[in-house]
Every structure is written in structure tokens, then in C-alpha cells.
KEDREN-880406 format. One record per residue (C-alpha): x, y, z. Coordinates in steps of 0.2 Angstrom, whole numbers, padded with zeros to 4 digits, always signed. Layout:
N
XYZ/...
//
This chain:
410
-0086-0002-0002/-0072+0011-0008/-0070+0028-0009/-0074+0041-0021/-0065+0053-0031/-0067+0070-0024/-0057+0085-0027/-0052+0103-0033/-0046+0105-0050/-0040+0121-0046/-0026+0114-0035/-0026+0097-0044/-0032+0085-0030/-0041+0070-0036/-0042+0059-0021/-0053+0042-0018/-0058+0026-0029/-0055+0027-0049/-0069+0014-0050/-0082+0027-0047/-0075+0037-0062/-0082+0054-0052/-0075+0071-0060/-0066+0082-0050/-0076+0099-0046/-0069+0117-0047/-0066+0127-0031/-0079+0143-0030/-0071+0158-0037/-0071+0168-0017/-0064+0149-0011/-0048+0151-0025/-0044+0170-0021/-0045+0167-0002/-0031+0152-0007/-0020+0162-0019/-0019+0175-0002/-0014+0165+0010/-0011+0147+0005/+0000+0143+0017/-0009+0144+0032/-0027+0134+0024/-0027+0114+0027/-0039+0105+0015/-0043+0087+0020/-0050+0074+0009/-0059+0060+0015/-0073+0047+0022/-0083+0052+0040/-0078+0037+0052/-0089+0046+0067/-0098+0060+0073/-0099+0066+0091/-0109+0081+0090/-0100+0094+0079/-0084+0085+0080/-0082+0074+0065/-0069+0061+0063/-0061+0060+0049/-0051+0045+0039/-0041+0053+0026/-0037+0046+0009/-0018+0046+0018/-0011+0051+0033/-0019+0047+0051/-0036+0050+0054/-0041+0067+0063/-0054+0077+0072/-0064+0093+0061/-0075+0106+0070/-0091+0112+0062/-0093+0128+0068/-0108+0138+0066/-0102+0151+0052/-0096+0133+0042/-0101+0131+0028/-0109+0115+0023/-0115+0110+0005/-0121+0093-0003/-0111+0090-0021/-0116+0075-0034/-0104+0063-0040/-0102+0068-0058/-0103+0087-0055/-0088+0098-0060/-0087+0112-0049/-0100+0120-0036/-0114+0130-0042/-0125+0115-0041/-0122+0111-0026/-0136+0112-0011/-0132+0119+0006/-0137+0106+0020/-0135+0104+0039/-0122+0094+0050/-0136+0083+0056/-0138+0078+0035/-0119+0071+0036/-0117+0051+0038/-0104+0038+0044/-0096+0034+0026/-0100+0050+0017/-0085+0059+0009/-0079+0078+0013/-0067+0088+0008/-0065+0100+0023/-0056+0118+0021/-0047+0126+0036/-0034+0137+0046/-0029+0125+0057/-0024+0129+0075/-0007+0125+0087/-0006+0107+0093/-0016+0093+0089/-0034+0104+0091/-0045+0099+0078/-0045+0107+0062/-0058+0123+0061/-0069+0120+0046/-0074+0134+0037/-0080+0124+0022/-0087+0107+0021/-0091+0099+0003/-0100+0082+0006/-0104+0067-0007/-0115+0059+0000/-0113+0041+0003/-0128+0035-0004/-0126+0045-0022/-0110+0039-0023/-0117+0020-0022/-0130+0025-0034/-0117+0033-0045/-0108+0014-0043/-0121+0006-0049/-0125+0016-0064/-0106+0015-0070/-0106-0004-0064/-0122-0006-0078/-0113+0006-0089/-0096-0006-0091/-0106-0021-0094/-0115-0014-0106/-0102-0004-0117/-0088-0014-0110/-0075-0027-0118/-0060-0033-0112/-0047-0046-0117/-0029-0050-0119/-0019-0036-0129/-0010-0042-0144/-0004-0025-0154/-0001-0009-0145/+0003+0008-0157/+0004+0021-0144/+0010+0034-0156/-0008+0029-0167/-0018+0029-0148/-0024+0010-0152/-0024-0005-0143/-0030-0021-0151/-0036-0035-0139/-0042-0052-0143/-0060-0055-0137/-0067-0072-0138/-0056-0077-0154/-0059-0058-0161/-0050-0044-0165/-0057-0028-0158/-0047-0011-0158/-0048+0000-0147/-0046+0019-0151/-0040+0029-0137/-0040+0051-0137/-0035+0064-0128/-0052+0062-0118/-0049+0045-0113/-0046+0041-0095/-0031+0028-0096/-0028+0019-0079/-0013+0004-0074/-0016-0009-0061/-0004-0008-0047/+0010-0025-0050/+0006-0028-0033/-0010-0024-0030/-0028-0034-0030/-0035-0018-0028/-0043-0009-0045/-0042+0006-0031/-0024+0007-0034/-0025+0008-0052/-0015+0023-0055/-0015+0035-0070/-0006+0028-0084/-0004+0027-0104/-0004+0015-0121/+0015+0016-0118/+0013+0006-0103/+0002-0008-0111/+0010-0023-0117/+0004-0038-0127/-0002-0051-0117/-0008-0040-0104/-0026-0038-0100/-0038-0023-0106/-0054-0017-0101/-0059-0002-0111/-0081+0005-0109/-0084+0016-0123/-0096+0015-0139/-0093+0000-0152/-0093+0001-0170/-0110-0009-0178/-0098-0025-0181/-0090-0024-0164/-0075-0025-0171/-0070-0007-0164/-0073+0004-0151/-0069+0023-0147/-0065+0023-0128/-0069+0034-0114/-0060+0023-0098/-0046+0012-0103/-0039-0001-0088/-0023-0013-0090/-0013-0023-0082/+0000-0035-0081/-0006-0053-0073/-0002-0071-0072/-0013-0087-0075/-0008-0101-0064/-0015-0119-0067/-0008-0132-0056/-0005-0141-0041/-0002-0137-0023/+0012-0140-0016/+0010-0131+0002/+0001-0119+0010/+0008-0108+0026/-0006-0099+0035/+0008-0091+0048/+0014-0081+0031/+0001-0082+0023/+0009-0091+0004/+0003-0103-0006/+0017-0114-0015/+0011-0122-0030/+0018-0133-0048/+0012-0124-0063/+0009-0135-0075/+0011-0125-0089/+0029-0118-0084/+0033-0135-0076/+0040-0122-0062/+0036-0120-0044/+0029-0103-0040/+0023-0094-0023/+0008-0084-0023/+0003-0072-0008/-0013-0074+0001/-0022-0056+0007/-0038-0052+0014/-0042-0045-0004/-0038-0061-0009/-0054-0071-0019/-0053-0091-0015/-0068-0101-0020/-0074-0120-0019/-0080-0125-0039/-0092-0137-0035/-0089-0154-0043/-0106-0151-0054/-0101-0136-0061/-0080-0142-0064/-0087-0156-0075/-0100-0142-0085/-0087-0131-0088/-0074-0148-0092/-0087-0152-0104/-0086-0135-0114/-0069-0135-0114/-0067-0151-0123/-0080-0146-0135/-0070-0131-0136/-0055-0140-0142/-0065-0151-0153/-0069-0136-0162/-0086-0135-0156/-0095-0118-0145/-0084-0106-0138/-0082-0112-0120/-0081-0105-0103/-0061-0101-0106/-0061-0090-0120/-0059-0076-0116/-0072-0063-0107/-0084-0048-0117/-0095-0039-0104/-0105-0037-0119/-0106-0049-0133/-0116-0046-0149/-0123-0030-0139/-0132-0038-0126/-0130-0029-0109/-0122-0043-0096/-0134-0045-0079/-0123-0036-0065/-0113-0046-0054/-0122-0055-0039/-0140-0055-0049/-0153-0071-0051/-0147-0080-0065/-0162-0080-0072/-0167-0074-0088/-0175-0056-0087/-0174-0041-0097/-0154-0042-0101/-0159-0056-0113/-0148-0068-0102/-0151-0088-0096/-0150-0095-0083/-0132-0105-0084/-0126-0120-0074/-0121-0117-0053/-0132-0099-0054/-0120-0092-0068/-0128-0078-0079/-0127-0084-0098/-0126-0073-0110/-0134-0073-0129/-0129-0088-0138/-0112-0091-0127/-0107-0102-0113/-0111-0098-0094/-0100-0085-0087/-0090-0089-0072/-0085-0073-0069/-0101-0068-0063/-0104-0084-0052/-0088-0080-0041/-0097-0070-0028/-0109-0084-0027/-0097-0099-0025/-0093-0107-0007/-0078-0097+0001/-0063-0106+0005/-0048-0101+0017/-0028-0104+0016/-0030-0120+0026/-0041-0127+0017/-0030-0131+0003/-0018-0146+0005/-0005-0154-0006/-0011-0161-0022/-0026-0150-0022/-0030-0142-0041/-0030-0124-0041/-0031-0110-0053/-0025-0093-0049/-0024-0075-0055/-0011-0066-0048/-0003-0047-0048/+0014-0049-0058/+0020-0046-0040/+0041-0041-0037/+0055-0053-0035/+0044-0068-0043/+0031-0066-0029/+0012-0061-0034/-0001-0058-0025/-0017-0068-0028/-0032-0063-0035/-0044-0074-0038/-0041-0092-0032/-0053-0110-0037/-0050-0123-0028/-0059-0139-0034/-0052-0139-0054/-0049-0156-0056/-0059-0160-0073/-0054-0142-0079/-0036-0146-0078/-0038-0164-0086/-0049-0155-0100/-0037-0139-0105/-0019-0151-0102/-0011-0136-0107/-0016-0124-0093/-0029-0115-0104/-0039-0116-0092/-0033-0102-0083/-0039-0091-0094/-0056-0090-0086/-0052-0081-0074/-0048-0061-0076/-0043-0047-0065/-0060-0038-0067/-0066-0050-0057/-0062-0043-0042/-0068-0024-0041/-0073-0021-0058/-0092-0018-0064/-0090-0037-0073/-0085-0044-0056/-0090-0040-0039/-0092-0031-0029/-0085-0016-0037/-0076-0004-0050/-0071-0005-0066/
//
């Protein structure tokens, strides 16, 4: 669905998806010499293969307009794993090898006009390993994952404490550790850019994959993710397809607020059913009872590994259960609705009309504007069970392209 990272570390280009968390890879000694000699006058492309028409390949860059690359016969062409750091694995293959979808980084001397670019070197990641490599860090972030809302940042100590499911965990964070910030106007965990513990805030939302102390209460982190988003509970006021906003009265700020609807956008039906279980849980909730579907999220509570997103609910070897409306449950906690999202009925702009209940996660956004995230439509008994908005809180970024959500990334 996104790109991978792909890249020299030589010249310090990491292009593609975080979510794929694939290292950069060296340049070949003869490669970095050739560069030092006569940098100028070599273009290096970076990208996903649109089409191939016999040895012209299109390519659509990581930026810039897409463009038209030769193979010629002295090219050479060589197949690199996600993961790999430099190229003396790497396998030589064919142009006929090369796929719509896989990603090159294509080396050149470009030629006057708007010829194609002459490759002299093509370094392919396949397509289908990069997929594969998905999966296996998808799996990996549910099963050493944790996430929750931060409440104590020390940046100078490299901790972050979060609140998971009414617990403190603290995060440790090294020189090692990959630290990435959500875009404030982004849905995308593609436009997560590098960032630091300075950056994170309390109240802000933090997903960390690493290895846990044996009480949980700690963990030493390889990948870190925050960002900064809002939880809206409320009532529409007004939707505009032709600018694509959503108006609505957030009952917890008593405010009116305007949310941007995207094609990254997420809006789903809850079906009444599963509004009056996760009701129900709530109120237990606040009677003191079971921890219920709103609070908070832990992609692996009590070290059980969660089923990846879009999997049969039932139970299987992850030890999970199957929960109400196809959610996955995990070990002795309520039915997860982030991993029922893909699953729900999809919903468009103009199917919401004034009055209707909504939740919303949205970007922080710029001049009071967000962009949504996540939308549920359909709330009603989850509003009138968590009266002071809480219920918001069952909804997380990671929902929408990280390994505990959908479809994708971390």
C-alpha cells in the first residue's frame, strides 16, 4: 500500500514509508568512488515502477514528476532485501524480474532534454519482500508493542512515561532508538517525520515496539511514534461535501469545531448491537467494574501477542476470543475496537446529517482545523454511557496505518 525506505547511506538518502522500518543500504565501494569523481553530472532516482514498456521503465519518484529510465544492456540490475545494509548480498536479476510496484533506486548520467535518464545501475526491492517484510513488523508491533497517552517526558533522562490501560509504563529510549513525529496535518503514518523526546508532550499519544520488563511496567525501545491528536465526542452540526468539512458540537468543550474530511479519512457505521456492548462496558467501567472498551489501548496486554488487524476473530493460537461485531478480544480484556475498524460498514460525508453522534480522531491540524482520522458514526449509547466525552478515547491514531490498525505501518 506505501512505499518502502530505500537509500544510500553514503549520501544520506532514506526515501519511502517509515512504516516498513527498512534500513538504508551502503553504496558498493567502485559506486562511491565513481560519485566522489564526478558527482555532478550522476542523477539517482528513488522510487516505485508505475509501468514497463519494454526496456523503458516508468518511474513515480518519492518527489518530483514521474520520469522515463532506460535499461540498457551493460545496466546493472540487482535484487536487495528489505533489511539489508549495503550490497554484497544482493542477487543480480533481469529487467523481465522487475514488477509494477517494485522499488528502485536508479543511478545515472543523464542526457540533454527530457530523454530518459540512462541507467547504469538499478537496485530493486522487490514488491513482494517488501509486503512480507510489512507483515513481519505488523506481527512484530503487536507483539512487543504498547501505546498510550504520555503523562512525564525527561528528554534529558531518554524516558517517556505513558498511561496504558490505568498503568504506568516507561519507556527508555537510546541512541539506537528510531524516534518518529506524526505530521499535525497529516493522517498519514507515511509522513511521520524523524523527531525526538523534546518533541513529545503530555497528553500526546505514544507507540513505542521494543522488549518489556517481566512486569510490563518498562520497556527498552527500538521505534518510538508520537503525535499530537484530538478526541472529539459530539454532535453534527453540518456536513459540506463541496469542501469536504464536517461541523460538529463537542460536548466535552461545549465548542463548535470543524474537522476536514480526506480520502485518508476512516468513517465507519457502529452498528447499534455493538454501540450498546461497548455502552455496557463503559458503564461497568465507571461503576468500577472490568476495564472497558475506552481505556486505553496495549497492542500486547499481559504479553499476549494481539491477532493482526482484518483477522477472524476467532480464537487461534494468539490466545484471543472472539469479541462482539467480529472484534478480536484479547486475554482477560474487553473486545478491541480498533481491530474491528476495517471491518465496520463504511460511511461517506453525506451520510451524516444534523444531530447525528460522531466520534472523531483528528490531526491537531493549523488555524483550529484538523483533519480526521478516524470517524464512527452511529454512537448514541456510547455518548450517553461516558457523558463526559470519554468515550473518545477509543479511538487512537494507530488505527489508521500502524501494525495495530489497518492496513498498515507502525
Amino acid at each position: 500500500m506505501h512505499a518502502s525506505a530505500l537509500g544510500f547511506i553514503a549520501i544520506s538518502v532514506c526515501a519511502g514509508a517509515v512504516r516498513y522500518s527498512v534500513p538504508c543500504f551502503a553504496m558498493p565501494a567502485d559506486q562511491q568512488s565513481q560519485q566522489t569523481a564526478g558527482s555532478s553530472a550522476v542523477s539517482r532516482q528513488i522510487g516505485a515502477i508505475k509501468s514497463i514498456d519494454g526496456t523503458v521503465i516508468t518511474l513515480a519518484p518519492d518527489s518530483g514528476q514521474e520520469m522515463k529510465i532506460t535499461v540498457q544492456p551493460t545496466t546493472r540490475i540487482v535484487r536487495i532485501a528489505p533489511g539489508e545494509k549495503d550490497l554484497k548480498n544482493a542477487t543480480p536479476i533481469q529487467l523481465q524480474d522487475l514488477q509494477i510496484g517494485d522499488r528502485i533506486l536508479v543511478a545515472g548520467k543523464p542526457l540533454e532534454g527530457d530523454q530518459p535518464l540512462p541507467a547504469s545501475t538499478v537496485v530493486v526491492m522487490k514488491h513482494s519482500d517488501l509486503e512480507a517484510r510489512h507483515q513481519q513488523d505488523l506481527q512484530d508491533w503487536q507483539r512487543r508493542g504498547v501505546d498510550g497517552l504520555a503523562t512525564a517526558v525527561d528528554a534529558s533522562a531518554g524516558t517517556v512515561t505513558i498511561s496504558v490501560r490505568s498503568k504506568s509504563v516507561v519507556i527508555h529510549s537510546w541512541k539506537s532508538t528510531v524516534t518518529r513525529r506524526y505530521a499535525p496535518d497529516s493522517v498519514k503514518f507515511d509522513d511521520a517525520k524523524p523527531g525526538t523526546l523534546a518533541e513529545v508532550h503530555p497528553g500526546d499519544q505514544v507507540r513505542a515496539r521494543g522488549e518489556r520488563s517481566a512486569d510490563g511496567g518498562e520497556v527498552t525501545a527500538e521505534e518510538i511514534v508520537s503525535g499530537s491528536f484530538r478526541n472529539i465526542a459530539g454532535t453534527v452540526n453540518s456536513a459540506d461535501a463541496s469542501s469536504s468539512t464536517l461541523s460538529v458540537h463537542d460536548l466535552l468543550s461545549k465548542k463548535t469545531v470543524t474537522v476536514k474530511i480526506t480520502q485518508d479519512s476512516q468513517l465507519h457505521q457502529l452498528p447499534p448491537e455493538v454501540a450498546q456492548r461497548f455502552a455496557a462496558r463503559l458503564k461497568r467501567t465507571a461503576m468500577g467494574g472490568p476495564t472497558g472498551a475506552g481505556a486505553g489501548s496495549d497492542s500486547a496486554t499481559n504479553g499476549q501477542s494481539a491477532r493482526p488487524a482484518g483477522a477472524s476473530g476467532a480464537s487461534g493460537a494468539s490466545g484471543q476470543e472472539a469479541g462482539e461485531g467480529g472484534a478480536a478480544r484479547r486475554p482477560g480484556g474487553a473486545a478491541d475496537l480498533q481491530q474491528m475498524l476495517s471491518r465496520l460498514p463504511a460511511v461517506s460525508l453525506n451520510d451524516l446529517h444534523k444531530g447525528d453522534a460522531v466520534i472523531i480522531l483528528s490531526t491537531e491540524g493549523t488555524a483550529g482545523v484538523g483533519t480526521a482520522i478516524t470517524l464512527l458514526s452511529g454512537v448514541e449509547p456510547i455518548l450517553q454511557a461516558a457523558p463526559n466525552a470519554s468515550g473518545a478515547s477509543i479511538l487512537t491514531p494507530w488505527s489508521l496505518s500502524a501494525p495495530s490498525g489497518d492496513t498498515g505501518g507502525p
